[in-house]
C-alpha positions in Angstrom: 12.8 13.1 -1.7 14.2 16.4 -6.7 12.7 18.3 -7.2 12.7 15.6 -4.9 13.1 12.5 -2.5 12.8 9.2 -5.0 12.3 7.2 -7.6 9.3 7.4 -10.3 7.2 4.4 -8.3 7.8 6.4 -4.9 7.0 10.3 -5.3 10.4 11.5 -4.4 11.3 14.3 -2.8 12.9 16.1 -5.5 9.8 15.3 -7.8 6.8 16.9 -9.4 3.4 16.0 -9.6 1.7 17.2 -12.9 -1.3 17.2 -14.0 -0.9 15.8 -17.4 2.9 14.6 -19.2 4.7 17.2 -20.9 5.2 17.1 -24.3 8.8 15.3 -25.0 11.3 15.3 -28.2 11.7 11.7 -29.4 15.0 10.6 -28.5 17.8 11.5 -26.8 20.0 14.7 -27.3 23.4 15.9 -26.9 22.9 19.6 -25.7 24.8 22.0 -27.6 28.4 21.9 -28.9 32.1 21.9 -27.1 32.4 25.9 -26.5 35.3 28.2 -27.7 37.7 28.3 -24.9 36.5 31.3 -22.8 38.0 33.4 -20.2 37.6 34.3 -16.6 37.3 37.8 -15.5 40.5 37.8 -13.8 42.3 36.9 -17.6 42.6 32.8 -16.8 40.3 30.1 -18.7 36.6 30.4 -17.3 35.4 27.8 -15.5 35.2 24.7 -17.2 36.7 25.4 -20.3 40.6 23.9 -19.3 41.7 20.9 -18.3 42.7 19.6 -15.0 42.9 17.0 -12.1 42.7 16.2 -8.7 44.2 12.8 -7.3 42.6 10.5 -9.3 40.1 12.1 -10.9 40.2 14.4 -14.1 38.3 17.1 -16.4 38.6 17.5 -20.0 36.1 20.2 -21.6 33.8 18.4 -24.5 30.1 18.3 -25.7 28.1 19.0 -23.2 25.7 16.2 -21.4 22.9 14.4 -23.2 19.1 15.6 -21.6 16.4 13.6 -22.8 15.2 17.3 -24.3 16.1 20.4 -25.3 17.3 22.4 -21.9 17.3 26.3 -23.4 19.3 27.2 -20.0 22.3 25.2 -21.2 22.8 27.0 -24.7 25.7 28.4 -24.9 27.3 26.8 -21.8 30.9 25.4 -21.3 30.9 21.4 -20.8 32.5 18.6 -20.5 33.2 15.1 -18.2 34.7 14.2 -14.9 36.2 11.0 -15.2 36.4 9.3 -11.3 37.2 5.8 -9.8 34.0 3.8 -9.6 35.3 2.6 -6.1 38.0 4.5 -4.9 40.6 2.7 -3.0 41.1 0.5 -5.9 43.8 1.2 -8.1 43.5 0.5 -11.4 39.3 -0.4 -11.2 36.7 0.9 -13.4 36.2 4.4 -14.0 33.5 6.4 -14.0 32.0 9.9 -16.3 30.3 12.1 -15.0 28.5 15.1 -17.4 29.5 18.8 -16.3 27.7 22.2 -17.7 28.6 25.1 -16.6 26.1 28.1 -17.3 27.9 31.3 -17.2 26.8 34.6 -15.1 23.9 36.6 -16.8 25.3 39.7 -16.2 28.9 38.6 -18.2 31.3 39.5 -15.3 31.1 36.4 -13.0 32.0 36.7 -9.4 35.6 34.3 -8.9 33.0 31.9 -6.7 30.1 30.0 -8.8 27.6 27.9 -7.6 27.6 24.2 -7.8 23.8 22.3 -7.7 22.8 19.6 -5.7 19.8 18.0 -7.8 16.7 16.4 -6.3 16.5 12.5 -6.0 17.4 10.3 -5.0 18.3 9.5 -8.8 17.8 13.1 -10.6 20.0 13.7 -13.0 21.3 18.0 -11.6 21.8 18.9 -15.7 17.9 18.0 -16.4 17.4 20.8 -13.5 19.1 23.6 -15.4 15.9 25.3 -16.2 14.9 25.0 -12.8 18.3 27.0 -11.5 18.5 29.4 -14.5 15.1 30.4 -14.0 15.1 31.5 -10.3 18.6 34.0 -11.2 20.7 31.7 -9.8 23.4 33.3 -12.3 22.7 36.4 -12.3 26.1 37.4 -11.3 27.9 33.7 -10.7 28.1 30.8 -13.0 26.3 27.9 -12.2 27.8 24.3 -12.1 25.9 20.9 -12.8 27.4 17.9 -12.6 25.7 14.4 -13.2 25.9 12.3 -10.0 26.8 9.1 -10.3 24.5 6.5 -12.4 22.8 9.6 -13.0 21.1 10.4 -16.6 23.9 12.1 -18.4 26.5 9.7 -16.2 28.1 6.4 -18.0 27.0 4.0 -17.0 23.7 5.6 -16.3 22.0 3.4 -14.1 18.4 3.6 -15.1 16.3 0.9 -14.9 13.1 0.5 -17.9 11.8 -2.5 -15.8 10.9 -0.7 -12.8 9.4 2.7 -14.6 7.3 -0.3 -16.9 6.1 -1.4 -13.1 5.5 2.4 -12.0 3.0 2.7 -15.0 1.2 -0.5 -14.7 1.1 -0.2 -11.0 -1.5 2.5 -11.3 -4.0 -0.2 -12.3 -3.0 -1.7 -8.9 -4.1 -1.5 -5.6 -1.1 0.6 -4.0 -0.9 -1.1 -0.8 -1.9 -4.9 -1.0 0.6 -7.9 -0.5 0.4 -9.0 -4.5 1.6 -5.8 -5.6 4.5 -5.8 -2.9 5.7 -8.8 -4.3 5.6 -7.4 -8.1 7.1 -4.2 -6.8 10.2 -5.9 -5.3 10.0 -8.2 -8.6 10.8 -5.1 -10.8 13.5 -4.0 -8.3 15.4 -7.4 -8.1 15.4 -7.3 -12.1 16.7 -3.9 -12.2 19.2 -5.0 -9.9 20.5 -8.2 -11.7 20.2 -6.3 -15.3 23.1 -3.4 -13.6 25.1 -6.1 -12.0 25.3 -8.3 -14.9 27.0 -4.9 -16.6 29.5 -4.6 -14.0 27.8 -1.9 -11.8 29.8 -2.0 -8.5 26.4 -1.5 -6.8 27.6 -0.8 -3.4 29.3 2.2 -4.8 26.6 4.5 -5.7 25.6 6.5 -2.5 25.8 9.6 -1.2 29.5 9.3 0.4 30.8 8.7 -3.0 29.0 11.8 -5.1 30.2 13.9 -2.7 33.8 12.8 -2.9 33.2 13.2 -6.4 32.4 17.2 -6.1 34.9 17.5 -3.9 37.1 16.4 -6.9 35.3 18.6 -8.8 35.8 21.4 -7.3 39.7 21.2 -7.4 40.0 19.7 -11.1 38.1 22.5 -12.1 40.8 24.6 -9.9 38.1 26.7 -7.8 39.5 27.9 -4.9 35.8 28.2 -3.1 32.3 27.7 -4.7 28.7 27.6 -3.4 26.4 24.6 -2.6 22.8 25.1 -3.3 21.0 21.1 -2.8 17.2 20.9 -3.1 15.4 17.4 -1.6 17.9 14.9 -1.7 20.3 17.7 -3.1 20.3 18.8 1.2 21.1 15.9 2.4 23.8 15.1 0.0 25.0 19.0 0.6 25.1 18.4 4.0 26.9 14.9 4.4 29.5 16.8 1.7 29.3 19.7 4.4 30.4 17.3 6.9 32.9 15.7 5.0 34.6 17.4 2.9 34.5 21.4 4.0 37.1 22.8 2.2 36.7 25.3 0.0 32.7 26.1 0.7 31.5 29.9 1.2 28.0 29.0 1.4 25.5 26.4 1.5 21.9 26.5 0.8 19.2 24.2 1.4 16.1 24.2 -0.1 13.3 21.4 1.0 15.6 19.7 3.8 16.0 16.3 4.3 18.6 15.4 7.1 21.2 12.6 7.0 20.7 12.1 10.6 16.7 11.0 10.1 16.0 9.7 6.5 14.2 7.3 6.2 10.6 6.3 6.0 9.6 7.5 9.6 11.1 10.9 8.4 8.0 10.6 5.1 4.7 10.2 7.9 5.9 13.2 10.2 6.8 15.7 6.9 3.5 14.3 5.2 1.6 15.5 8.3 3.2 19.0 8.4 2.3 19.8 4.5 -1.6 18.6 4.6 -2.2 20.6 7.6 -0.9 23.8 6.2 -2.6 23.1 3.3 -5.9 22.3 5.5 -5.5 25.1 7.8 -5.1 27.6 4.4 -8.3 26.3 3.7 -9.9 26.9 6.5 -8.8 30.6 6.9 -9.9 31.3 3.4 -13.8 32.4 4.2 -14.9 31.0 0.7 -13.0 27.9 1.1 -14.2 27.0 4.6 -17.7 27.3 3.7 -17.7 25.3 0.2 -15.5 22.3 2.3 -15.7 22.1 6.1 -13.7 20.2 8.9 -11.6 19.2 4.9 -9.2 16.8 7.3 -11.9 14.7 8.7 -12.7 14.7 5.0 -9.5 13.5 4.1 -9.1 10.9 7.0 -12.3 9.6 5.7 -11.5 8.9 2.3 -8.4 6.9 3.5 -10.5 4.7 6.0 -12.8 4.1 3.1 -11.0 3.7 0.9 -8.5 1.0 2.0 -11.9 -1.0 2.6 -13.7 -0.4 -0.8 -10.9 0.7 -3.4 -12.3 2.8 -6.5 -11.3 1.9 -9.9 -12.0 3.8 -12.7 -10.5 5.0 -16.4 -8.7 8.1 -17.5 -7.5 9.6 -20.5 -3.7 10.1 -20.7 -2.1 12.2 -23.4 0.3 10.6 -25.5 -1.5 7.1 -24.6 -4.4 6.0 -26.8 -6.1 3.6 -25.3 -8.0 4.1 -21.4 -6.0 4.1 -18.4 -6.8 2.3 -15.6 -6.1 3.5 -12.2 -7.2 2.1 -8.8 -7.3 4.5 -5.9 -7.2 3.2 -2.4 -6.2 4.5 0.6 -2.4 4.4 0.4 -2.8 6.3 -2.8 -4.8 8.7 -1.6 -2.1 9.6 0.8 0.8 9.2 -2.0 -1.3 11.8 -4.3 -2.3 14.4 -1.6 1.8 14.0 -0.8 2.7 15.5 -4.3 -0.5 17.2 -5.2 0.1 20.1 -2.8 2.1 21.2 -5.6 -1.4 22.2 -7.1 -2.9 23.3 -3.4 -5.8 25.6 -5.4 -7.1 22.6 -6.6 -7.0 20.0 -3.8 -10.1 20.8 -2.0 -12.1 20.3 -4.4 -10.6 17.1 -5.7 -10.8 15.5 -2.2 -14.3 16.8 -2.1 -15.2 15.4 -5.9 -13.9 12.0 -4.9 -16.0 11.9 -1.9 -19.2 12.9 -3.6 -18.5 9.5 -5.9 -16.2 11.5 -9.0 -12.3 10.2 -8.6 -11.6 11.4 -12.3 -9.5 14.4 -11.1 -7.6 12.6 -8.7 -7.2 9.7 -11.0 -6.2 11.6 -13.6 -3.6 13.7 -11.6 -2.4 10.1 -10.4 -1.6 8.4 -13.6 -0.2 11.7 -15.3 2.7 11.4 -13.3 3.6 7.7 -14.1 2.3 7.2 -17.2 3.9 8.5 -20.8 6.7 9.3 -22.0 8.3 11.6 -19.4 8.1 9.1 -16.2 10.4 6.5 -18.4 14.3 6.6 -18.2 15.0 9.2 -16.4 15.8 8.5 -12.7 18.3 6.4 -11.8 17.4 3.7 -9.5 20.2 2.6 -9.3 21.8 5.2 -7.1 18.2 6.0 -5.6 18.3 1.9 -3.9 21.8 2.8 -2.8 21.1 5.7 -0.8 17.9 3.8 0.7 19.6 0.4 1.2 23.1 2.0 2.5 22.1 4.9 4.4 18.6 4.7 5.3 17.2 1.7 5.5 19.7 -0.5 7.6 19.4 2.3 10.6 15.6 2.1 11.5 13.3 -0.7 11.8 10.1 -1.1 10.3 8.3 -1.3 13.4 9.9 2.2 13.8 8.7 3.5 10.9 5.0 2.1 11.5 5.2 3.8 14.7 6.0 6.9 13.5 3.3 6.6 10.9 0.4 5.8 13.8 1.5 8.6 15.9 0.8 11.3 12.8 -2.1 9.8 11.9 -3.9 7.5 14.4 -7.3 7.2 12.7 -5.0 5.3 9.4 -5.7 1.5 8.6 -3.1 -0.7 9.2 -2.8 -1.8 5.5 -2.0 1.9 4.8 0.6 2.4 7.8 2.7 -0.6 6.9 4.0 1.4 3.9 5.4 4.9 4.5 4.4 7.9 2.2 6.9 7.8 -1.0 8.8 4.9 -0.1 6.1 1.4 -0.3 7.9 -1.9 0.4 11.0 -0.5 0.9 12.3 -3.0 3.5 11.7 -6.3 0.5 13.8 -3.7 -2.4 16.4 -3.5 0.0 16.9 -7.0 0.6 16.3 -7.5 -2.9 19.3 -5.1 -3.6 22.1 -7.0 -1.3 24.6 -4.1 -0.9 26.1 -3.7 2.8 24.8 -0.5 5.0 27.0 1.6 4.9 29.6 3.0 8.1 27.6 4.2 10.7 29.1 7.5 10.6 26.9 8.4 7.0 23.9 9.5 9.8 26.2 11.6 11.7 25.0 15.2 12.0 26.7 17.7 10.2 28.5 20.5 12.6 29.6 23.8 10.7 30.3 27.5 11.0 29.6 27.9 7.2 27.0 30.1 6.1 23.6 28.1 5.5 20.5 29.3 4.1 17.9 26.6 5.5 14.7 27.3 3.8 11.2 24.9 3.9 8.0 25.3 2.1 4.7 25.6 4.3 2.7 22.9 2.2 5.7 20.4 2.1 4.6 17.1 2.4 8.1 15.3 1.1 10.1 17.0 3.6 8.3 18.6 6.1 9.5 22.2 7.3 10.2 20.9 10.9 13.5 19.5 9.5 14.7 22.8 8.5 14.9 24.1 12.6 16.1 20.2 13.1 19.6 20.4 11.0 20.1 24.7 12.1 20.5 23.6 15.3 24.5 21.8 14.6 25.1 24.9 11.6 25.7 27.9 13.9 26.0 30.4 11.4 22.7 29.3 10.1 19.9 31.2 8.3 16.5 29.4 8.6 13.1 30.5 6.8 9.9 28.6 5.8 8.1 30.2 2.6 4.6 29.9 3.3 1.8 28.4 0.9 4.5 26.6 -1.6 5.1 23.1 -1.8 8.1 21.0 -1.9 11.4 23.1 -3.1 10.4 26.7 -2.9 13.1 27.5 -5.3 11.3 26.3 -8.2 7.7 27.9 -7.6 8.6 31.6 -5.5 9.6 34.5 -6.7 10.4 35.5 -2.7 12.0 32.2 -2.1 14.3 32.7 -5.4 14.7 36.6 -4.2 16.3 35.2 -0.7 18.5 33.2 -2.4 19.7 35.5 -4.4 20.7 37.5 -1.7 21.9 35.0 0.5 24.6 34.8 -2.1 25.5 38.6 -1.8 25.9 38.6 2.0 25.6 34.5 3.2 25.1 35.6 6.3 22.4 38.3 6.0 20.0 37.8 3.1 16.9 39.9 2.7 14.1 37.5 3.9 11.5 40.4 4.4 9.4 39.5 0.8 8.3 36.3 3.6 5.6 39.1 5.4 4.0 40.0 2.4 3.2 36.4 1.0 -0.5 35.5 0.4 -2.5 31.8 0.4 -3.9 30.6 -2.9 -7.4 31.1 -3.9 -8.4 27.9 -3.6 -11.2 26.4 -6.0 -14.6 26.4 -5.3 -16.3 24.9 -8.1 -18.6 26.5 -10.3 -21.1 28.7 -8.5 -24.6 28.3 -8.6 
């Protein structure tokens, strides 16, 4: 909840945890150059390089989108914007630009139907996950779409908001769950809401009915007569209410780390964070050297949490590109945020739980702050359109008691302190009324019915959206093809070679890829320590 569910101060779906920042180019770029006009294989313009409109909305080839660094994927591809009402229904309102790339086949011959991304989010920008695409073979033998969502990075207006990635940093120094930083956490969102207003932002039109209106206008400006959904995260859920809504013109959609319209929400975050630490746990304890070096590792875990929320650890790290000492303060709640993203890094995790509990939180602590502090945790995600997927769609159709409940019931032995604030998604209810947009129609959490070929495919160590959601949405898709890629983490896509190999072939024959490479897949070696 990107590569990925959220924004930067709630470990989204569609995010990353790393263990340090990545080294970023100062400034901001404008990636590459408007292209010579190119041709299709059938003789017309290739896609995106004419002209062209649909109702409202419009597309005129130009530079390609700004990324906040070099994206080597998108050299060489064809861009331009998609200019759309801000609120449709309105004639004559505020428009809206979107940033397009299109990244043409590998293989020079692309088939007539390309594939369109769904990025990661709420709030990724689907341009900054180029690399991500390119390098799985996603265009091998199609061309590859990316369009900006709205308020997205490359968008205008992008609606980023400094004020809350300056809390995100400085809330490491915080204790995660307590009352004080609630109230600062809601602070940072009501700025950030006020600063986008104040612009002109009509707020209540950033969500996910709207971006997939827009790609349905995309689709037809760029005059395709079918394309390809691939969504990862967020991307599925956005996939699948565009699935619902707007089915013309699909092939084939695939979902990668699923997150149903029908259930988002913060009760969703307890029940899919319980499904990725036990198959990372129960990896563990079928590795002989792993289950020696760190028995019964969930009563390990559980304990940390308890002990944690009574006696919170603070301590200092070293951040690259920050001189001065970091501090972080790890209590329960981020014990539970961390292991959430860190199964990214599964070889290391039992040893880090087992550190910490031994009195040595630097590896943890460091692994927290890495991902909020520097360089690349600032800008980038637009809240913006994050809070009006949470405070439209999700929010306004479960209760908190709800989402305590579901909380208690995946993990019983968890304070209260840490249950009052779901995994990903802390004080959630105060943004939202902080926000003040209307919840959307009812209708948005209506499941999504469809005879079009789906690839539904979960990661065994998910903790952002657990697998269980993949069986959940095949159920309504009845030409549906659903898989779990063992021993990955959230969005297989981006980390297996088997997961990117099934995709690949879903595309050839959507409704019999090659999911065979599955058997042969092998747990991580996880880390001992050094031997005596």
């Amino acid at each position: 909840m990107a590569s990925t569910v959220l924004p930067r101060h709630r470990r989204r779906a569609g995010g990353r945890l790393r263990a340090g920042p990545a080294a970023v180019a100062a400034g901001l770029l404008v990636t590459g150059l408007v292209a010579a006009p190119a041709h299709g294989t059938d003789g017309g313009p290739a896609t995106g390089s004419a002209a062209g409109t649909a109702g409202d909305a419009r597309y005129a080839p130009g530079p390609c989108p700004r990324t906040p660094e070099p994206i080597a994927a998108l050299k060489g591809a064809r861009c331009g914007t998609l200019t759309v009402p801000e609120k449709r229904g309105a004639p004559g309102g505020r428009t809206i630009a979107l940033g397009v790339a299109v990244v043409p086949a590998a293989s020079g011959r692309a088939k007539p139907d390309p594939v369109v991304w769904f990025a990661g989010g709420p709030g990724d920008d689907a341009v900054g996950e180029a690399q991500m695409a390119i390098d799985g073979g996603l265009n091998r033998d199609r061309d590859v779409i990316f369009m900006s969502q709205r308020g997205t990075y490359s968008a205008d207006p992008a609606l980023t908001c400094p004020v809350v990635d300056e809390f995100n940093a400085r809330a490491v120094g915080l204790a995660y769950d307590a009352p004080s930083t609630g109230r600062l956490h809601v602070d940072a969102t009501r700025t950030c809401r006020d600063r986008l207003a104040a612009g002109g932002a009509a707020l209540a039109s950033y969500d996910s009915t709207e971006s997939a209106a827009d790609y349905a206008d995309l689709r037809r400006a760029l005059g395709l007569e079918q394309w390809n959904v691939f969504g990862i995260s967020y991307g599925t859920d956005l996939a699948l209410i565009y699935l619902r809504d707007h089915p013309e013109g699909i092939r084939s959609v695939g979902l990668d780390g699923v997150l149903p319209p029908s259930t988002a929400g913060a009760a969703l975050t307890w029940a899919g964070a319980r499904e990725g630490f036990d198959g990372l746990f129960r990896a563990c304890a079928a590795q002989p050297a792993c289950a020696r070096r760190y028995p019964d590792l969930p009563a390990t875990f559980d304990r940390l949490v308890r002990q944690l929320s009574a006696r919170p650890v603070t301590t200092t790290v070293k951040v690259p590109g920050r001189a001065a000492p970091v501090k972080v303060v790890l209590d329960g709640g981020t014990l539970v945020n961390w292991l959430t993203s860190a199964t990214h890094l599964a070889e290391g995790v039992p040893r880090s739980l087992d550190e910490l509990a031994h009195g040595r939180p630097q590896r943890i602590a460091e692994q927290w702050a890495g991902g909020k502090v520097g360089p690349q945790a600032a800008g980038r995600i637009a809240h913006g359109l994050a809070y009006g997927v949470f405070c439209r769609e999700w929010v306004p159709f479960e209760s908190r008691d709800e989402a305590v409940r579901a909380g208690r019931e995946a993990f019983p032995s968890f304070p209260a302190a840490v249950l009052e604030q779901a995994p990903q998604l802390p004080f959630l209810s105060g943004d939202c009324d902080a926000w003040r947009v209307p919840a959307a129609p009812r209708s948005v959490r209506d499941v999504t019915r469809s005879d079009v070929p789906t690839l539904v495919m979960s990661a065994g160590f998910d903790a952002q959206t657990g697998a269980a959601n993949g069986p959940y949405v095949a159920r309504t898709l009845s030409r549906a093809t659903v898989v779990t890629i063992p021993y990955v983490a959230h969005v297989a896509f981006a980390a297996s070679p088997c997961a990117q190999e099934i995709t690949r072939s879903f595309l050839d024959a959507p409704t019999a890829p090659r999911t065979g490479c599955v058997a042969g897949l092998r747990p991580p070696e996880f880390d001992t320590g050094p031997t005596a």
